[in-house]
C-alpha positions as CSV (number, residue, x, y, z in Angstrom):
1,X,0.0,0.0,0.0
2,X,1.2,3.3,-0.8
3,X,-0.6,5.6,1.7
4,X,2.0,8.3,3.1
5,X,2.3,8.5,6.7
6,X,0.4,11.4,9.3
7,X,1.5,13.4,11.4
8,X,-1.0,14.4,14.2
9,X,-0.4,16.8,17.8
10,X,0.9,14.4,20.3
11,X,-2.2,15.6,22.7
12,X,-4.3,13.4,20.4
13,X,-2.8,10.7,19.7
14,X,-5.1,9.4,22.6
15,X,-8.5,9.7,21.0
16,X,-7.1,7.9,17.9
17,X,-5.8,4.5,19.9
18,X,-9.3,5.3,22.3
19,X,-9.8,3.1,25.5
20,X,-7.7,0.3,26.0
21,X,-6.6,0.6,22.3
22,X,-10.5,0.3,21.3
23,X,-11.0,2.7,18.6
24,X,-7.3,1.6,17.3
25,X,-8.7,-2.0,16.8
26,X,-11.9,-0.8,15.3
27,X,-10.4,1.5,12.3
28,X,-7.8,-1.9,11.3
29,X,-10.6,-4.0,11.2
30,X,-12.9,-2.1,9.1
31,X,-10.0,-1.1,6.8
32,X,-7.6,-4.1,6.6
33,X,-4.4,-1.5,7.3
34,X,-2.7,-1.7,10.6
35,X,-1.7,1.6,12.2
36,X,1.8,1.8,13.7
37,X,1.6,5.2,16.0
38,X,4.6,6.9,17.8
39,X,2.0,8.7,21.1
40,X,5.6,10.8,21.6
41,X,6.3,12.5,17.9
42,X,2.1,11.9,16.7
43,X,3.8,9.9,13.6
44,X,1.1,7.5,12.2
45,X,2.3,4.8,9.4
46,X,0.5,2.2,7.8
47,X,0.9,-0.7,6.9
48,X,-0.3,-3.0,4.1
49,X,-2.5,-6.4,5.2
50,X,-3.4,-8.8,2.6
51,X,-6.7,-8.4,1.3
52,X,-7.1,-4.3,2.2
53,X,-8.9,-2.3,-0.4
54,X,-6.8,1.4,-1.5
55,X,-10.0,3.4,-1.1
56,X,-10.0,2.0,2.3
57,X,-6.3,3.2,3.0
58,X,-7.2,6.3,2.3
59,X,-10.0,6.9,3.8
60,X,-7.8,6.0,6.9
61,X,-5.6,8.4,6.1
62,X,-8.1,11.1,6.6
63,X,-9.8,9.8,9.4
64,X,-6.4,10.3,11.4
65,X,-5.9,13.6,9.6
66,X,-9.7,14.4,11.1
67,X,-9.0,13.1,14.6
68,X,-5.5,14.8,14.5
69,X,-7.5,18.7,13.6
70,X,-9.9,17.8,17.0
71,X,-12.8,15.6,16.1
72,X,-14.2,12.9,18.3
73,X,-13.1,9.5,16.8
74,X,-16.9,8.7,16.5
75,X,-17.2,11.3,14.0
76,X,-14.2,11.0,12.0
77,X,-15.3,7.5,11.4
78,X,-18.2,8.8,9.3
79,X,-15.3,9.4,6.6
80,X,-15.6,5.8,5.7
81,X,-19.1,6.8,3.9
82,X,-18.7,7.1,0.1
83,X,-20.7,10.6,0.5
84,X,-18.5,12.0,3.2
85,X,-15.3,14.4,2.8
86,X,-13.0,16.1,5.1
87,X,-11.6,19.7,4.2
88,X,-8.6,21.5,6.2
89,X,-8.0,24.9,5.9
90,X,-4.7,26.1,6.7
91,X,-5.2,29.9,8.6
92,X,-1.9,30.7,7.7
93,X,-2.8,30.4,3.8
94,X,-5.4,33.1,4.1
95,X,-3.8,35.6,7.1
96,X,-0.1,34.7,7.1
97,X,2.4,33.4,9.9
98,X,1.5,36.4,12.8
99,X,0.0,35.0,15.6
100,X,-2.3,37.6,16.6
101,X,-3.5,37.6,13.4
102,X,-4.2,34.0,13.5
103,X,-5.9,34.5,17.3
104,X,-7.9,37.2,15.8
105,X,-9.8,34.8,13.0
106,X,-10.0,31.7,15.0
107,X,-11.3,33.5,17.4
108,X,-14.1,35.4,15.2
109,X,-14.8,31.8,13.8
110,X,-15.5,30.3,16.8
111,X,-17.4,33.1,17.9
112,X,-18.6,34.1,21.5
113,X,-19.7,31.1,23.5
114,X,-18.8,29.3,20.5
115,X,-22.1,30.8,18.7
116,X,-20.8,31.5,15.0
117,X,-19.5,27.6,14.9
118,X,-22.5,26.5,16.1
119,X,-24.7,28.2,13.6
120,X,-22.4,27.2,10.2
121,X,-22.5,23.7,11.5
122,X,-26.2,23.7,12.2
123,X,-27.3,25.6,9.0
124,X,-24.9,23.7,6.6
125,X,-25.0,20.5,8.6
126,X,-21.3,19.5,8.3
127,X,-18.9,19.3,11.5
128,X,-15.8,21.6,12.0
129,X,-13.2,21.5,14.1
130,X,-10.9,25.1,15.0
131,X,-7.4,23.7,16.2
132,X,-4.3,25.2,16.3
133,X,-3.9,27.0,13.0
134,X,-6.7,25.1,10.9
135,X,-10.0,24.6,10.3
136,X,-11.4,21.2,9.8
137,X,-15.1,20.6,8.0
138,X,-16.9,17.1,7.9
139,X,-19.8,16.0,5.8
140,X,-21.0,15.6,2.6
141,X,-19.8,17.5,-0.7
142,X,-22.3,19.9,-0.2
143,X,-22.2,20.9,3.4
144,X,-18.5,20.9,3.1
145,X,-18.9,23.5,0.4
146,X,-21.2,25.9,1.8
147,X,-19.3,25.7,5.5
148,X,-15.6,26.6,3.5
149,X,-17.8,29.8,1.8
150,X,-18.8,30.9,5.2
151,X,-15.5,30.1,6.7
152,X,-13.9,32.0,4.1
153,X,-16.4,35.0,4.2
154,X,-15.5,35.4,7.9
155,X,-11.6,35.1,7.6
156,X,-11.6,38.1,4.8
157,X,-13.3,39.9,7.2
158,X,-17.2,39.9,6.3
159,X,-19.5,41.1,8.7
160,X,-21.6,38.1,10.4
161,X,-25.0,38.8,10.1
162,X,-23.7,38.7,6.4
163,X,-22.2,35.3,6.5
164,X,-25.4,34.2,8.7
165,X,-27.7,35.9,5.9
166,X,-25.7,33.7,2.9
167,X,-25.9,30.4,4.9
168,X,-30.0,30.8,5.4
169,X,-30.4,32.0,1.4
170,X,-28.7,29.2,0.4
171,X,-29.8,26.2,2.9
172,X,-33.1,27.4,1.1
173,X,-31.8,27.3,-2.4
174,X,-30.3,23.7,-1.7
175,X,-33.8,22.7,-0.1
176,X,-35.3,24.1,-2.8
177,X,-32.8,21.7,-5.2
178,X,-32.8,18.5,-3.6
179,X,-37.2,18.7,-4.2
180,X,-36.5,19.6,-7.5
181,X,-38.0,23.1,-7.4
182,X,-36.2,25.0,-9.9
């Protein structure tokens, strides 16, 4: 197998090998790729089994990624759905290496009492996850989408009730789709 190694904070390599290495056993036998993880450096390899699919491999792959940006095992472990996708935005792309810069966006992403994070994830219905100096979204090509747009809107420096405004207009317009109400 050909699936490149992951490197996630050493804080969670934890949640990845769960209780009693539960959650560890669980992900090598529904993929068929046994994880090798360093808990001091965060270094996960993989290793090929007989019989393991590729898709498989690297859907792995970004279920550690996921657990590694701050989501519950539970929920990265939806990423073994055909219809699910993970997307990591990298802070320092959009504002650069400063670090009050990058406190000043996370901080207007999570919002107060963690309200704007709250409302993208309830109105697009994907996940997301603020840690360190990414953003991670979970769920389904479309929720994905519409989450990085309003993630986006608020990093460039949009107002909220603008971003808010967007997310309702098109939550409707997707409704509207998925009846097929053009």
């Amino acid at each position: 197998m050909t699936v490149e190694g992951v490197r996630i904070p050493a804080r969670r390599v934890g949640v990845l090998i769960g209780h009693e290495g539960a959650t560890k056993r669980e992900l090598e036998e529904r993929t068929g790729v046994q994880l090798v993880i360093d808990s001091e450096t965060g270094d996960v390899q993989f290793r090929d089994v007989k019989g393991f699919d590729p898709v498989l491999g690297l859907k792995l792959r970004d279920i550690v990624r996921a657990v590694g940006r701050g989501f519950p095992a539970e929920m990265a472990l939806r990423l073994l759905q055909d219809e699910t996708y993970l997307e990591v935005l990298d802070l320092q792309d959009y504002v650069g290496k400063r670090p009050n810069h990058i406190e000043r966006v996370r901080s207007r992403l999570i919002g107060t009492h963690g309200k704007t994070r709250i409302i993208i994830e309830e109105t697009t219905g994907a996940n997301m996850r603020i840690e360190g100096d990414t953003v991670g979204i979970l769920g389904d090509i479309h929720e994905v989408a519409l989450a990085k747009e309003a993630v986006e809107m608020i990093i460039e420096g949009a107002p909220h009730s603008a971003v808010y405004k967007m997310l309702e207009r098109k939550r409707k317009e997707l409704r509207l789709h998925d009846m097929g109400v053009r």
